[in-house]
N, C-alpha and C positions, 0 to 999 in steps of 0.2 A: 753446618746446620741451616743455616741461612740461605745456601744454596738448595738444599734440600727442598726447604717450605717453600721458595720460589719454584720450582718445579713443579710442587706438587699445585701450588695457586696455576699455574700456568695450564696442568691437564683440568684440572676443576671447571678454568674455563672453557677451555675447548670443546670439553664432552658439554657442558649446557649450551656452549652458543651451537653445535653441531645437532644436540638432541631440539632444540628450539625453533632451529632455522626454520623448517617446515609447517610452524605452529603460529608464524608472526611474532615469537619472542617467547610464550609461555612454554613449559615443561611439564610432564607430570613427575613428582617427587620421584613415585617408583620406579620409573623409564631412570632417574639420573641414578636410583642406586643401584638398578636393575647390569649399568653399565660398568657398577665397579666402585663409585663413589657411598662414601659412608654415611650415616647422621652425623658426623662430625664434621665431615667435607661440606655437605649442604649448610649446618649453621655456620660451620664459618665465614661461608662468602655469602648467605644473610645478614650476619653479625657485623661485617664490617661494610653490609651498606650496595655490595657486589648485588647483589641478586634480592629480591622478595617476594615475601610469602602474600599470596594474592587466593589463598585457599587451603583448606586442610591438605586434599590432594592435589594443589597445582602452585608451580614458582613460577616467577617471573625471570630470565635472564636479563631482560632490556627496557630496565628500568620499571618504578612504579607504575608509571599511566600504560595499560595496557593500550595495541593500538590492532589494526587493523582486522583479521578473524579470533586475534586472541582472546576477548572476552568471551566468543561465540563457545570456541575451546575447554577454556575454563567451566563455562554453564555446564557445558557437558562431562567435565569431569566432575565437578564435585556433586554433580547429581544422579549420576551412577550408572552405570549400563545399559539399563532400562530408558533411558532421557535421549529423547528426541527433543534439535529445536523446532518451532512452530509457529504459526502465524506470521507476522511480517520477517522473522528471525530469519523461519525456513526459506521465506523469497527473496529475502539480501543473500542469504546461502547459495541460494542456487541463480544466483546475477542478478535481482528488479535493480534497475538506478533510480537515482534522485528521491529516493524517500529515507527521510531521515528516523530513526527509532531509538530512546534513550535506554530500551531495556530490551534486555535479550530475555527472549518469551521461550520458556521451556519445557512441554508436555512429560508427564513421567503416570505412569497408572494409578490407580485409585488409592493402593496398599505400598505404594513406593517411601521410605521414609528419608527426608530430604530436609537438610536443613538449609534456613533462610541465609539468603548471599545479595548483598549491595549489588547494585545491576540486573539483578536478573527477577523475573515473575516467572514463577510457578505454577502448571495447569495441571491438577489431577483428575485425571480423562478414565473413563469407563471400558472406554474402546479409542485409542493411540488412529486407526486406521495408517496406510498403506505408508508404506515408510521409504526414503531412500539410506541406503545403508552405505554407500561410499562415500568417503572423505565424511566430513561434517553428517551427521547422523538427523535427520530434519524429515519432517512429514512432506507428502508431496504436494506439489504447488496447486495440485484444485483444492487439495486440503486445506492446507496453510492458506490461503485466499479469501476464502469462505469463514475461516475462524479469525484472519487478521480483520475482516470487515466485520466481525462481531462483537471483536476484542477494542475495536479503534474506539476511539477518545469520543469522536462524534461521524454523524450525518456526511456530512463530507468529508472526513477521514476513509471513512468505510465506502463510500462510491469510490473516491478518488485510489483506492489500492487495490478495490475488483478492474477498475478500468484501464490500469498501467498493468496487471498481470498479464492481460490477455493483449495488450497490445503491442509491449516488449515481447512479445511473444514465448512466455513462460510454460503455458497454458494452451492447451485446443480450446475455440469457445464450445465446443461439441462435450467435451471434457467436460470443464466446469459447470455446465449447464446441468448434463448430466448427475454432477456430484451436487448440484444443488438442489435440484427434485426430489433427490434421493432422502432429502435430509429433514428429520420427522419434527422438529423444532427449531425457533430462532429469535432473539432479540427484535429484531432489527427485520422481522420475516414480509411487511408492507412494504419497507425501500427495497430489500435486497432482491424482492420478487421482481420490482422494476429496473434495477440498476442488472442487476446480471441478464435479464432479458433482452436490456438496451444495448449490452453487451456484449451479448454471445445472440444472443439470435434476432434478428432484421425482420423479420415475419411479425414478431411479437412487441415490437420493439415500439415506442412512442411515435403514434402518426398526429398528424392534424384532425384527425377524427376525435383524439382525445382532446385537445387544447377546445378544437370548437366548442364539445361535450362540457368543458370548464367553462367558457366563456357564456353558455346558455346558464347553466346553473347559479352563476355569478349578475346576470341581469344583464350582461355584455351584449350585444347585437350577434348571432350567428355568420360568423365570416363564411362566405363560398371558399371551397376547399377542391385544390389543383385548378385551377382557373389557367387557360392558356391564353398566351399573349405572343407576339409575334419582336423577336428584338434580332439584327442583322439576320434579316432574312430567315431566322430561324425560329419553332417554336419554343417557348419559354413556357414551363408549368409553374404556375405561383401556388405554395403551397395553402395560404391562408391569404385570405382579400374581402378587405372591409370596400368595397367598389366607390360607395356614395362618397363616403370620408378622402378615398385616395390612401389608404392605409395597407400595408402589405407586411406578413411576416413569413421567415423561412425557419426552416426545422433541420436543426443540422446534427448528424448521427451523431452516432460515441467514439468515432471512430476521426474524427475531426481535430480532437484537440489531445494531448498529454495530460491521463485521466483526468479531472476535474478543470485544468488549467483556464479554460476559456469560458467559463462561467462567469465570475467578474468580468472581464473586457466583453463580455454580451451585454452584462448591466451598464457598464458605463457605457458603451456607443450607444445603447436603447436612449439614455437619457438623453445625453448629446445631438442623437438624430430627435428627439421630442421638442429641447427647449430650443432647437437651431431652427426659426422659419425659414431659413434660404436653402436645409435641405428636406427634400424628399422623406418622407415617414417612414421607413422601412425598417423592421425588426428581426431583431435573432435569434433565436430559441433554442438553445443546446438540448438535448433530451436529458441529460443525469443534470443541467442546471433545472428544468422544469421536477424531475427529480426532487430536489433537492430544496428550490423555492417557488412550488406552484405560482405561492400568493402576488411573489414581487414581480413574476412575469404576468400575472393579470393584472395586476396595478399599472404595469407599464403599457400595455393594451389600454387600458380604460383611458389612462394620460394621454396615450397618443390618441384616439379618437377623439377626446373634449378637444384638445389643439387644434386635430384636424379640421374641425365641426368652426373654432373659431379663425381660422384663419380665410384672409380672402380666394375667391376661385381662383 
């Protein structure tokens, strides 16, 4: 008898760690009875601690803490056929790095009934749009892009995850741009007009025409804007030049930094190049940091002008 139940514990496991392997550790219940296994097979190596219940419809083989796409798994099974993941979910799905998300965001239609699960948020959507259907079941990345920057925490959440889609190259910015036009409401519809513009299209994208436009409105002195100067032999276009002061700032794309990343280290050199009289005045402007803090890059303009104003010729 003894031998028996040994055997029988021994196929138990093999069929979930075989039905799981592909899933990062989770199973769905039915897949393990589907293969021969009973409800009694399943509580027993629940029971003793083997295996857990991490959902109505989903077990865990490898241990409690789910890990690497298995929560993604899980969202999708216990919320039903219909359940696409979405937002930041669907662009860890389909590769973004380095952004971290502590809940798997999962769109299900209007009339879908779903019940509430630890980890995950639920979006009940009118219209799901354009879906990927292989492996992991996720909306597509202009999609999911568009709704993670809507859905984000903040200001710079939502810049910083439109400007890693399109620069991991998840995303055509022809794509996204498109799907953003398209779209007849938005939260977040004043930044995201500038951040996906800064984006995806260079045409539209933050010039020195705007910052001057800010600095007039602001009481700031109008800087001359592309100012050529001549540095080894070559010509040099300064984008913004406060001439009298000795002040100079440049305007650096979107495409410059890992989405939002260099936005602080813009602030802090600004400071740095201000309160240092042994260096040169020179400024940085990331376009999704002006984005994102008009005000501190005008402050830091006005700083550096009163400085430049007192320091000697």
């Amino acid at each position: 008898m003894k031998k028996d139940a040994r055997l029988r514990q021994q196929r138990r496991q093999a069929v979930g760690k075989r039905l799981a392997q592909p899933y990062d550790g989770v199973v769905r219940r039915a897949d393990l009875l589907r293969e021969g296994l009973s409800d009694h097979d399943v509580r027993t190596e629940i029971d003793r601690g083997a295996w857990h219940r991490v959902g109505v419809h989903t077990v865990s083989i490898d241990g409690a803490r789910l890990w690497g796409r298995g929560p993604m798994w899980r969202a999708l099974w216990e919320a039903g056929p219909r359940a696409v993941l979405d937002g930041p979910s669907a662009l860890l799905a389909a590769g973004l790095k380095s952004w971290g998300e502590t809940q798997v965001h999962v769109s299900v239609p209007n009339n879908a009934a779903v019940r509430p699960l630890d980890g995950v948020t639920h979006h009940r959507l009118r219209d799901i749009g354009p879906v990927v259907v292989s492996e992991l079941r996720r909306t597509r990345p202009e999609v999911a892009a568009i709704r993670a920057a809507q859905w984000a925490r903040s200001n710079r959440a939502a810049a910083t995850i439109v400007a890693m889609t399109v620069q991991q190259g998840l995303v055509r910015p022809e794509t996204l741009l498109e799907r953003w036009r398209s779209l007849r409401s938005s939260s977040r519809r004043s930044l995201l007009d500038g951040v996906v513009g800064d984006v995806c299209d260079g045409a539209h994208s933050l010039n020195e025409l705007d910052v001057a436009g800010a600095c007039r409105r602001r009481g700031i002195p109008t800087p001359q804007r592309q100012s050529v100067r001549m540095a080894d032999n070559r010509r040099v276009y300064l984008d913004l030049l406060w001439e009298d002061e000795g002040v100079h700032a440049e305007i650096h794309g979107a495409h410059h930094q890992q989405g939002v990343a260099g936005v602080d280290d813009a602030l802090r050199s600004n400071a740095i190049t201000i309160t240092n009289p042994d260096i040169r005045i020179s400024l940085q402007i990331p376009v999704l940091g002006w984005r994102l803090h008009p005000e501190r890059f005008l402050d830091q303009i006005e700083q550096a002008l009163d400085e430049a104003r007192r320091r000697p010729a």
